[in-house]
C-alpha positions in Angstrom: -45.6 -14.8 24.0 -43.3 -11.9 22.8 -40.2 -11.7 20.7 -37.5 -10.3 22.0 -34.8 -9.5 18.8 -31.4 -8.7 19.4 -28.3 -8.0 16.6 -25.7 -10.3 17.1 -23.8 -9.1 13.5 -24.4 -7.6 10.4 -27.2 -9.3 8.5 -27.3 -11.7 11.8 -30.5 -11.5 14.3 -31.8 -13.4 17.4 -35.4 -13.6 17.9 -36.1 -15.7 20.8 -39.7 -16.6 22.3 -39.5 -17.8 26.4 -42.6 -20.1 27.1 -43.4 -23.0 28.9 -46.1 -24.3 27.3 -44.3 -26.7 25.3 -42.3 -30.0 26.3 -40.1 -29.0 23.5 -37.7 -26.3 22.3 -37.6 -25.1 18.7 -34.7 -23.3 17.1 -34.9 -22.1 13.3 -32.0 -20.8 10.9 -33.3 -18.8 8.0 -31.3 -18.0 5.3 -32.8 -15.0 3.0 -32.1 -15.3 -0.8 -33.8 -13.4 -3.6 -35.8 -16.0 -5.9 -33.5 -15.7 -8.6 -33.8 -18.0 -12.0 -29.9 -18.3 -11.7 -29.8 -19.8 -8.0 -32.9 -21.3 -7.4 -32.0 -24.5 -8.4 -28.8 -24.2 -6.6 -30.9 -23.4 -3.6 -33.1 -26.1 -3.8 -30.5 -28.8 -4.1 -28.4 -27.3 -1.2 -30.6 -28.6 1.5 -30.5 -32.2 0.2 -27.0 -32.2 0.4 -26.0 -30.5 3.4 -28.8 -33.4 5.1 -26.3 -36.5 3.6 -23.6 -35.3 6.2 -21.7 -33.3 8.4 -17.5 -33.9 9.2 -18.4 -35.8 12.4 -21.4 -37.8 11.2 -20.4 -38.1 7.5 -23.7 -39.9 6.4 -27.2 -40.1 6.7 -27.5 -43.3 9.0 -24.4 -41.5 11.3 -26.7 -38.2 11.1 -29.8 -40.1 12.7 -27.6 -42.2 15.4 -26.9 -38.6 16.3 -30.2 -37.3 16.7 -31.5 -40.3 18.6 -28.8 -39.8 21.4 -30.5 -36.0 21.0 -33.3 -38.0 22.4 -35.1 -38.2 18.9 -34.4 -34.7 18.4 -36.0 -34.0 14.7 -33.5 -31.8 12.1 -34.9 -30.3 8.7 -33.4 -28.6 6.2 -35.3 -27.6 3.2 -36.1 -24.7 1.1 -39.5 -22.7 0.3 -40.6 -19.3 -1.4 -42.0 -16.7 0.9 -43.2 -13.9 -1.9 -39.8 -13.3 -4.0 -37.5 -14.9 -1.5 -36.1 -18.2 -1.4 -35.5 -19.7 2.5 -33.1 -22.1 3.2 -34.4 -23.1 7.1 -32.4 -25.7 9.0 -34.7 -26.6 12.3 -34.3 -28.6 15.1 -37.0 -29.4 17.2 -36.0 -31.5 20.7 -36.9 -32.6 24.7 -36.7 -29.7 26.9 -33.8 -30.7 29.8 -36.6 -30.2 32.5 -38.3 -33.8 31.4 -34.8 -35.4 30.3 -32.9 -34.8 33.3 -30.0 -34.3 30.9 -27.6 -31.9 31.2 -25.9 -30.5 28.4 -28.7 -31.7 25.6 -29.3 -28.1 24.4 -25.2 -27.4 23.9 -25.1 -30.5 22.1 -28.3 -29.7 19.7 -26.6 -26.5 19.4 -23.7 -27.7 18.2 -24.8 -30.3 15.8 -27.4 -27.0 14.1 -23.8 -25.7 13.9 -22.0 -28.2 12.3 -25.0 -28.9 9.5 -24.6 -25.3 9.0 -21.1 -24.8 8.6 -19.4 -27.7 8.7 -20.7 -30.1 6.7 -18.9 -33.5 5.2 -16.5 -32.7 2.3 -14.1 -33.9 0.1 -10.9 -32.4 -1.1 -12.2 -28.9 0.5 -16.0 -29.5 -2.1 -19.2 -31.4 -1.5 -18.5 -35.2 -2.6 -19.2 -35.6 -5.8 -21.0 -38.6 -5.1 -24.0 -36.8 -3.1 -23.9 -34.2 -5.5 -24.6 -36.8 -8.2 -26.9 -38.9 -6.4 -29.3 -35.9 -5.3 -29.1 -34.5 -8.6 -31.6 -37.4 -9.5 -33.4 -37.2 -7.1 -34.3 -33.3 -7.6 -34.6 -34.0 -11.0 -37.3 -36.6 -10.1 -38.8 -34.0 -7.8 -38.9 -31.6 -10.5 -40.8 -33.6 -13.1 -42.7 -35.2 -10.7 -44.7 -31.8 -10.2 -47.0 -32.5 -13.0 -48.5 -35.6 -11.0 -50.4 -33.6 -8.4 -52.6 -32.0 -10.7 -54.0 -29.7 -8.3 -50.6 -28.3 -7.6 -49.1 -28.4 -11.2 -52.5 -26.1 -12.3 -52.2 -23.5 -9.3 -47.9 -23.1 -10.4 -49.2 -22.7 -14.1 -51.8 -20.2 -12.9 -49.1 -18.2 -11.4 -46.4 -18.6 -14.0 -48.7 -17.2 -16.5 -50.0 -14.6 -14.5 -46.6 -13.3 -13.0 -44.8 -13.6 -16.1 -41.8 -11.5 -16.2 -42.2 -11.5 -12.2 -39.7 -13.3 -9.5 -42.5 -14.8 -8.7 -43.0 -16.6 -11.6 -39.8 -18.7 -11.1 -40.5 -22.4 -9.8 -39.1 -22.7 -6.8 -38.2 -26.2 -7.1 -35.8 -25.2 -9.6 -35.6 -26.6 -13.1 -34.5 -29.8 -14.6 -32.0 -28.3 -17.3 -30.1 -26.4 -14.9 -29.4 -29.7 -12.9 -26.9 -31.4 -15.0 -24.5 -28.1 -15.1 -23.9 -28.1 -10.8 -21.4 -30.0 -9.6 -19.3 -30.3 -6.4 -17.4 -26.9 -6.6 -19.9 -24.8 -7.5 -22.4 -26.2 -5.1 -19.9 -25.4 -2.6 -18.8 -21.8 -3.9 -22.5 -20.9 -4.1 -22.9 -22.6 -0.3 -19.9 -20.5 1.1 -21.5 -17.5 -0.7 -24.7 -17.3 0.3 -23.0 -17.7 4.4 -20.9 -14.6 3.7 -24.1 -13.2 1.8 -27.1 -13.6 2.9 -29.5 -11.9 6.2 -29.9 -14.8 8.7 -32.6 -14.9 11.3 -32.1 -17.2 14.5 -35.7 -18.3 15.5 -35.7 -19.7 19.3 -39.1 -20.7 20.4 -39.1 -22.6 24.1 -38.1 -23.0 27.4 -36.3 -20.0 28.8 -32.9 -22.1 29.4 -30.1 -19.8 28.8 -28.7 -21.3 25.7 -26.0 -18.7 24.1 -27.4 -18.8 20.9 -24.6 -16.8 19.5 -22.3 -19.3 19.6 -24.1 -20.9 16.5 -22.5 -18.2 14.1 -18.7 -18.3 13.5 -16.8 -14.6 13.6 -16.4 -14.9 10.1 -20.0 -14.7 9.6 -20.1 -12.0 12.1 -18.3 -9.6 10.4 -19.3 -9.8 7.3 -19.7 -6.5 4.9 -21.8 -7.6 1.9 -25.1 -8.1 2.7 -27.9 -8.9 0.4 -31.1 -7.4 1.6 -34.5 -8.8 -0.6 -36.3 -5.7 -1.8 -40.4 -5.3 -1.2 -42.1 -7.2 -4.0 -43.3 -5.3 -6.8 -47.0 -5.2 -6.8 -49.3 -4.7 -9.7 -52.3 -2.7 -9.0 -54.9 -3.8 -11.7 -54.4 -5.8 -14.6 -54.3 -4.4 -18.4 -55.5 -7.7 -20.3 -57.0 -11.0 -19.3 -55.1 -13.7 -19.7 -56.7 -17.2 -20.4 -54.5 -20.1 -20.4 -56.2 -24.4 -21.6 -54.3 -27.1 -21.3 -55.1 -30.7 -22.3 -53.8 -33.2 -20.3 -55.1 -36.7 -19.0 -57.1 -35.7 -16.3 -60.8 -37.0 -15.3 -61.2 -33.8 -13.8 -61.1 -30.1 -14.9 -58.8 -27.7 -12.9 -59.8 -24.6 -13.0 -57.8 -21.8 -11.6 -58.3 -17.8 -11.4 -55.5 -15.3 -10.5 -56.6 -12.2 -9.1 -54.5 -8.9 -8.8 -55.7 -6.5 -5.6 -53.5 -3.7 -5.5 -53.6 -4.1 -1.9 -50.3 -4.2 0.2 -50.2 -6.5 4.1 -49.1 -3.2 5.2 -52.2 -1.4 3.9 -54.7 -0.8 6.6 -56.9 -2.2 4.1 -55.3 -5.3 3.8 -57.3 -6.9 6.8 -60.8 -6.1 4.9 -59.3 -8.0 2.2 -58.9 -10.7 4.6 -62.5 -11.1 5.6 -63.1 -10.8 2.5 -61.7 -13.9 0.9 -63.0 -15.6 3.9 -66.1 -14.2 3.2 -65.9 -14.9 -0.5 -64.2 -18.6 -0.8 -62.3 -19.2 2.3 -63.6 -22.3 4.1 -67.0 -24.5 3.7 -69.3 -21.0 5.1 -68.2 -19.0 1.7 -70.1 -17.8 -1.3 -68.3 -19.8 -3.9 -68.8 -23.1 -1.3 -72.3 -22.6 -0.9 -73.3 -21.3 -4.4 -70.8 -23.6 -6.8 -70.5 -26.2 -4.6 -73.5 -26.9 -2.7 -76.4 -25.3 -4.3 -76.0 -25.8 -7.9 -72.9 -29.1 -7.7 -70.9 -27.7 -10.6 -67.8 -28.4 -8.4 -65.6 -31.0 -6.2 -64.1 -28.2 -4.5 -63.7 -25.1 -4.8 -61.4 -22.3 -2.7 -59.7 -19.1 -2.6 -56.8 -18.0 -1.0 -54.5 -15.0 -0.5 -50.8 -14.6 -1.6 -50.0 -12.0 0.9 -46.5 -11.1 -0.6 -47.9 -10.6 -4.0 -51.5 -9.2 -2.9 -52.7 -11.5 -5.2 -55.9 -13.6 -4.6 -56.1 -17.6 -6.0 -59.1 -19.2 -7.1 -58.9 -22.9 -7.5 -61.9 -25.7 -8.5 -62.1 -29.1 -9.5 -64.7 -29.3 -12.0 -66.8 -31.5 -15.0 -65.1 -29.9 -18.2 -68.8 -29.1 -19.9 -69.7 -26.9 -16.9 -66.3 -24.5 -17.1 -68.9 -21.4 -18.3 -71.3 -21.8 -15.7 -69.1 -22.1 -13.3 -66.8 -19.3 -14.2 -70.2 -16.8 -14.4 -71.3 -18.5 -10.7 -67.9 -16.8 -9.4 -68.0 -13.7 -11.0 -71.4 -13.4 -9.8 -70.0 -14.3 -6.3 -67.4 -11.7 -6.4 -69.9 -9.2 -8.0 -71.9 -9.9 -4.6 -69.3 -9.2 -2.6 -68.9 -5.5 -3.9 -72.6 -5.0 -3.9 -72.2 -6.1 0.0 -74.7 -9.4 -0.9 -73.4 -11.0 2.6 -75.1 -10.9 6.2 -73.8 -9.7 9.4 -73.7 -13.5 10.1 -71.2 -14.0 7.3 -69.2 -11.2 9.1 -69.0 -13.0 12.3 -68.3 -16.9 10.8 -65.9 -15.4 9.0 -64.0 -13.8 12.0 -64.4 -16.4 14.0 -62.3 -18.9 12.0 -59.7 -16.2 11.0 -59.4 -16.0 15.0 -59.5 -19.8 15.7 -56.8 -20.1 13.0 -54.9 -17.5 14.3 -55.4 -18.3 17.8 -54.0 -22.1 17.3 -50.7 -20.4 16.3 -49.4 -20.5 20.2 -49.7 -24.1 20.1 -47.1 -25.2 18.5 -43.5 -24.5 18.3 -42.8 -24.7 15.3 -45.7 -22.3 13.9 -44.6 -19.8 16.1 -41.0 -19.5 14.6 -43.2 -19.2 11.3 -45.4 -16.2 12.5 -41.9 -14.4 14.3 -39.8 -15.1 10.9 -43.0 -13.7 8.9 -43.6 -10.4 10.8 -39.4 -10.0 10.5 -39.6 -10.1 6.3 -43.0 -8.3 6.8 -41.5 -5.3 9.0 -44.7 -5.5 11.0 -44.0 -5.3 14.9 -47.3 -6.0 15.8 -48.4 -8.8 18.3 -50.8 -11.3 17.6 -53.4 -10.3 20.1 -52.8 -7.0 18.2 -53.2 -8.2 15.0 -56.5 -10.2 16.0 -58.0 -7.5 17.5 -57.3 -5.2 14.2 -59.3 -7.7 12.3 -62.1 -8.0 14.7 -62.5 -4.2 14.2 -63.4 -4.6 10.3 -66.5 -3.4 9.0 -68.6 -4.3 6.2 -67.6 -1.4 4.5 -63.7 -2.4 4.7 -64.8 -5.5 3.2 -66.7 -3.8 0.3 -64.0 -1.5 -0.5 -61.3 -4.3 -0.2 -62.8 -6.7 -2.5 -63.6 -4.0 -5.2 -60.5 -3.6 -5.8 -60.2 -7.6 -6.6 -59.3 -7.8 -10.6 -59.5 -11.2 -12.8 -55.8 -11.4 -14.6 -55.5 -14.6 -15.1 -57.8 -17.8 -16.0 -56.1 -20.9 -16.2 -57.9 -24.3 -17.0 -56.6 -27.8 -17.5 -59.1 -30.3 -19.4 -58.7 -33.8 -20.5 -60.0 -35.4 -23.5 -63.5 -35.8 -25.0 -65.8 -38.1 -24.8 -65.5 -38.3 -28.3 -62.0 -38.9 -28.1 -62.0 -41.1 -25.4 -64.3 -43.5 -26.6 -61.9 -43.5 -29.5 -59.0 -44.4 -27.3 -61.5 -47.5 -25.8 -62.0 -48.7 -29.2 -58.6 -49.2 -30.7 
């Protein structure tokens, strides 16, 4: 399956994938914004809103009456961080016409995209103030609810201590005391803004059916002059100081977390060593840290790494007893150590590749993770298939690994700890 990617304005693209392997179609809107402290948490409430209504089905309920006469087509809106940029994505996912029968479903799905987009349900010309209002609690809620997935919360501190002074940094929920100062009109100048702002990629994935996509963007939208572009990430080769960062909360369980800095770019050739390498190193339940920390000597629950492609930064994350933080943080250096000294069989090598390729592989089988991969290689610049890009990683040697991984630097140790025995049996007392 290839893209084909067309210009339909300025800042405005097409990328549309023909298949018929699916019984559905897919069509994504991405809006590009830089993560930004002074938007983000206008970014992250827009979504919310523009789902309460559009002018013809001014409410929720009138919204999903709508979409089951789409056949149960499925709309989301919502909004993420991919490296430092924000993305609002509208999506709708419905019934190819060949096992409706229906004619005219796909105009009508287009339309109602177009409508959430750009005509949603106002009020005197604004967003109603009472949906502003009411999903103001409810981010607000979302917002200080963060703290009750441990797990979560202690990988966002990791980062937020290790990125300081970073875009990265910024939550990309948003934060609580920016909340109260949004209201209706400047939601809806910031909305209007970010449509005559912003680059916008139009994701088809499905059935070859001769929808005119471009009638989803309005002339005005078209022609637009100012367009703000998201620069590459800035990248930190190696880290000047460790960082270590203890927090006491209530928690049965230690979090322990540990930010890496690589130096190594996705565009770097190296970049697929590095890769195998995590794999290798703490990727899945065949790694170093999963045999070693987990298996052999029990100091951990779980324990994983993972790769922050935008950032070439490597996470570390493990649910540990509190007494055996030491041990376990020598048991990974140890494991990384190995890795440079090229500690790992030929065997490693191939488990490792295999379940990059499975992963990979499983990418074609479904619609909506193949808008993902298209909208990723776009804000990658990489025009490489995925055949292409599978068969670059089979074609790493041990040495790529070796050289990618010595280049993986501790920054940042972050661990969350509860109270004492000592301090509990205190608590149990009184």
């Amino acid at each position: 399956m290839e893209s084909q990617r067309k210009k339909i304005g300025n800042g405005v693209h097409i990328n549309s994938t023909y298949t018929d392997k699916f019984k559905s179609n897919y069509l994504g809107v991405y809006i590009i914004r830089p993560l930004d402290r002074e938007e983000v948490t206008l970014n992250s409430l827009l979504p919310t809103v523009l789902n309460r209504g559009t002018k013809n089905y001014p409410s929720t309920l009138r919204m999903e009456r709508k979409l089951e006469n789409l056949f149960g087509a499925n709309l989301k809106i919502n909004s993420s961080r991919r490296g430092e940029r924000q993305i609002i994505k509208i999506s709708m996912e419905w019934a190819d016409g060949r096992y409706t029968g229906e004619e005219g479903l796909d105009k009508d799905v287009l339309q109602m995209v177009k409508e959430v987009l750009f005509d949603p349900y106002t009020e005197e010309g604004v967003f109603s103030k009472n949906y502003i209002e009411q999903e103001k609690k409810n981010l607000k809620t979302r917002i200080n609810n963060k703290i009750n997935d441990k797990r979560s919360y202690s990988i966002n501190r990791c980062i937020e201590e290790m990125c300081k002074g970073e875009k990265f940094s910024i939550y990309p929920n948003g934060y609580v005391e920016d909340v109260d100062g949004i209201d209706e009109n400047i939601l809806y100048d910031h909305y209007r803004n970010i449509l005559l702002t912003s680059q916008i990629e139009i994701v088809y994935t499905g059935h070859d059916n001769k929808m005119n996509l471009e009638e989803l963007m309005p002339k005005e939208i078209l022609e637009r002059e100012n367009i703000t572009y998201v620069p590459r990430e800035v990248i930190i080769e190696k880290s000047q100081n460790k960082n270590q960062v203890r927090e006491k909360m209530q928690v049965n369980q230690g979090k322990l977390v540990l930010g890496y800095r690589t130096g190594i770019r996705y565009e770097d050739s190296l970049y697929n060593g590095l890769l195998l390498g995590n794999e290798i190193f703490g990727g899945g339940p065949n790694s170093l840290l999963f045999r070693n920390v987990r298996e052999k000597h029990s100091l951990a629950y779980y324990v994983t790494s993972s790769i922050v492609k935008h950032k070439s930064i490597v996470l570390l994350d493990a649910g540990i007893e509190y007494n055996n933080y030491q041990k376990t943080v020598d048991l990974i250096n140890e494991a990384l150590q190995d890795m440079v000294k090229g500690n790992f069989s030929e065997e490693d090598m191939e488990i490792a590749k295999k379940s990059i390729r499975t992963s990979s592989e499983s990418i074609i089988d479904n619609p909506q993770l193949v808008s993902e991969f298209v909208f990723g290689k776009i804000i990658s610049n990489d025009d490489r298939s995925l055949e292409e890009m599978i068969k670059q990683l089979e074609d790493v040697t041990r040495n790529d690994v070796i050289d990618a991984m010595s280049r993986v630097n501790l920054d940042t140790i972050y661990f969350m700890y509860g109270p004492n025995r000592e301090v509990q049996n205190e608590k149990n007392k009184k």
